[in-house]
VOLUMBA-617478 format. One line per 3 residues: number of its first residue (from 1); their letters; for each residue y negated, z negated, x of N, C-alpha, C, O, CB. Coordinates in steps of 0.02 Angstrom, whole numbers. Glycine has a CB too. Layout:
NUM> A> Y/Z/X/Y/Z/X/Y/Z/X/Y/Z/X/Y/Z/X | ...
END
This chain:
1> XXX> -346/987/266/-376/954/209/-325/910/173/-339/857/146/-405/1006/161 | -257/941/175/-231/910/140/-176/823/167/-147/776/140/-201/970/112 | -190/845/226/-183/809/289/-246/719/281/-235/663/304/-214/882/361
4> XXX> -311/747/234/-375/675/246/-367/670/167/-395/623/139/-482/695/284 | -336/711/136/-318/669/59/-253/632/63/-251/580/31/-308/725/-13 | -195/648/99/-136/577/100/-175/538/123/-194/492/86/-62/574/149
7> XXX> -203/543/199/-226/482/212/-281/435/163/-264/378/150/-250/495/272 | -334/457/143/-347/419/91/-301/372/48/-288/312/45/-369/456/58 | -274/451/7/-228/414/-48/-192/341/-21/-191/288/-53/-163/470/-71
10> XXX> -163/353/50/-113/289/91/-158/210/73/-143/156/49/-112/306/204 | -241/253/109/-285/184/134/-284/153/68/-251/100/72/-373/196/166 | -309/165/-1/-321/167/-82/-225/119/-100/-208/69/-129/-334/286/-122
13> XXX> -189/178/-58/-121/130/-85/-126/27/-46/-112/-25/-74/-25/189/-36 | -155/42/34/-148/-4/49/-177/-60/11/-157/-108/-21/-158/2/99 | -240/-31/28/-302/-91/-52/-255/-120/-92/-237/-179/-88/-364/-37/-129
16> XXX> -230/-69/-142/-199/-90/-198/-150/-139/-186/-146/-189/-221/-173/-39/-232 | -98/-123/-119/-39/-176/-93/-76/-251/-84/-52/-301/-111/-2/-147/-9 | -120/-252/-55/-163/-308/-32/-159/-357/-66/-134/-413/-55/-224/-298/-28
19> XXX> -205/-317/-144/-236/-358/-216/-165/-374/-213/-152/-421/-176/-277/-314/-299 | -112/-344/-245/-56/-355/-270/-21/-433/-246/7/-481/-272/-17/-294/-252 | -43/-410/-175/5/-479/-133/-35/-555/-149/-11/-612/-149/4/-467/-28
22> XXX> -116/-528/-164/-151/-586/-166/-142/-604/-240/-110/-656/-248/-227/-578/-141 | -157/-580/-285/-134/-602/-367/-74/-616/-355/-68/-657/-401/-137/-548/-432 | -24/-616/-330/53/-649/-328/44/-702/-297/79/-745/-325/112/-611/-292
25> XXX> 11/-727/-245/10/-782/-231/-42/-839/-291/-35/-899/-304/-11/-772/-157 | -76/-806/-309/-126/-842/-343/-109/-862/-440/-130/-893/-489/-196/-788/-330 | -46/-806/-408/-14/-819/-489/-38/-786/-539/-29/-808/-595/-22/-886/-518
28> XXX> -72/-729/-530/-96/-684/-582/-47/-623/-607/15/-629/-603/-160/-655/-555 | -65/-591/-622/-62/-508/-643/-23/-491/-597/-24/-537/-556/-130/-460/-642 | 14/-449/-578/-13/-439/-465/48/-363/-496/51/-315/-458/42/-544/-354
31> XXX> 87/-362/-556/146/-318/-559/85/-242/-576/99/-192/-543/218/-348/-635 | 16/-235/-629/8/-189/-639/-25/-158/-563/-35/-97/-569/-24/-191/-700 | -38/-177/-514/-80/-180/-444/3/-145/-400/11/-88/-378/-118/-290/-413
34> XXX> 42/-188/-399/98/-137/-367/111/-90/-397/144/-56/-358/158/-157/-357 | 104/-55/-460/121/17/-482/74/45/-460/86/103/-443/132/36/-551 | -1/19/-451/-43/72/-430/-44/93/-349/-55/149/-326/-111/51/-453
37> XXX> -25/24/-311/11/35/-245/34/89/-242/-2/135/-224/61/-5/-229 | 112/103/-262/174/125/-258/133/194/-288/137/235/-242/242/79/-300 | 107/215/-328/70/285/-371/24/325/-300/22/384/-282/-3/250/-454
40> XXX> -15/249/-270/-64/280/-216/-24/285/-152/-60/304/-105/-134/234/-204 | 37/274/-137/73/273/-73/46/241/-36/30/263/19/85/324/-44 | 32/166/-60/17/102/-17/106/83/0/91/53/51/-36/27/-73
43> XXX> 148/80/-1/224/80/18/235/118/75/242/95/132/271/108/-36 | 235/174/60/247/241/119/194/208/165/216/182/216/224/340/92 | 97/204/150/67/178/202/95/131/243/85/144/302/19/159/184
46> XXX> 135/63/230/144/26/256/186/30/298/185/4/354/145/-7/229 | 242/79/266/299/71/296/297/111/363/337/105/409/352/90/251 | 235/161/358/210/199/416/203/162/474/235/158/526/149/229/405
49> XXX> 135/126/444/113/66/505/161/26/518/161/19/580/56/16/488 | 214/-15/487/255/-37/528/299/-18/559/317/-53/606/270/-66/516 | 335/50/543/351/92/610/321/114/662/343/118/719/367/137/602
52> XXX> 253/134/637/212/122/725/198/62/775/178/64/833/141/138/721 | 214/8/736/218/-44/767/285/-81/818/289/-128/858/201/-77/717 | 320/-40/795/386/-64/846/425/-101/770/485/-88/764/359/-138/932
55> XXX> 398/-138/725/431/-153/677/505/-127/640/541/-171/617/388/-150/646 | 524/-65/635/559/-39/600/609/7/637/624/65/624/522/-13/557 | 640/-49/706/685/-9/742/741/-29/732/789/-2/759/677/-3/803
END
C-alpha cells in the first residue's frame, strides 16, 4: 500500500514539475508550483525516470 501512495505522490510531483516548467517559460508564477513539486516528490520522480533511462550514469 504504501508502495501505490509514493507512486502517486511521484506522478502528482511530476504534474506539478510540468506546470512549473511551463509557467517559467511563459513567465508566470512557476516558483509556488516547484515547492509543490519538490513537497510531492516530482524531483525524486524524475530523477528516477532518468536513471531508468540510461540518463544518470
Amino acid at each position: 500500500m504504501e508502495k501505490k501512495i509514493e507512486q502517486g505522490g511521484g506522478v502528482l510531483g511530476l504534474i506539478f514539475l510540468a506546470v512549473a516548467a511551463i509557467k517559467l517559460v511563459q513567465g508566470d508564477g512557476w516558483v509556488v508550483w516547484a515547492i509543490l513539486a519538490f513537497l510531492f516528490g516530482g524531483f525524486t520522480a524524475a530523477a528516477r525516470l532518468w536513471q531508468g533511462r540510461g540518463g544518470g550514469q
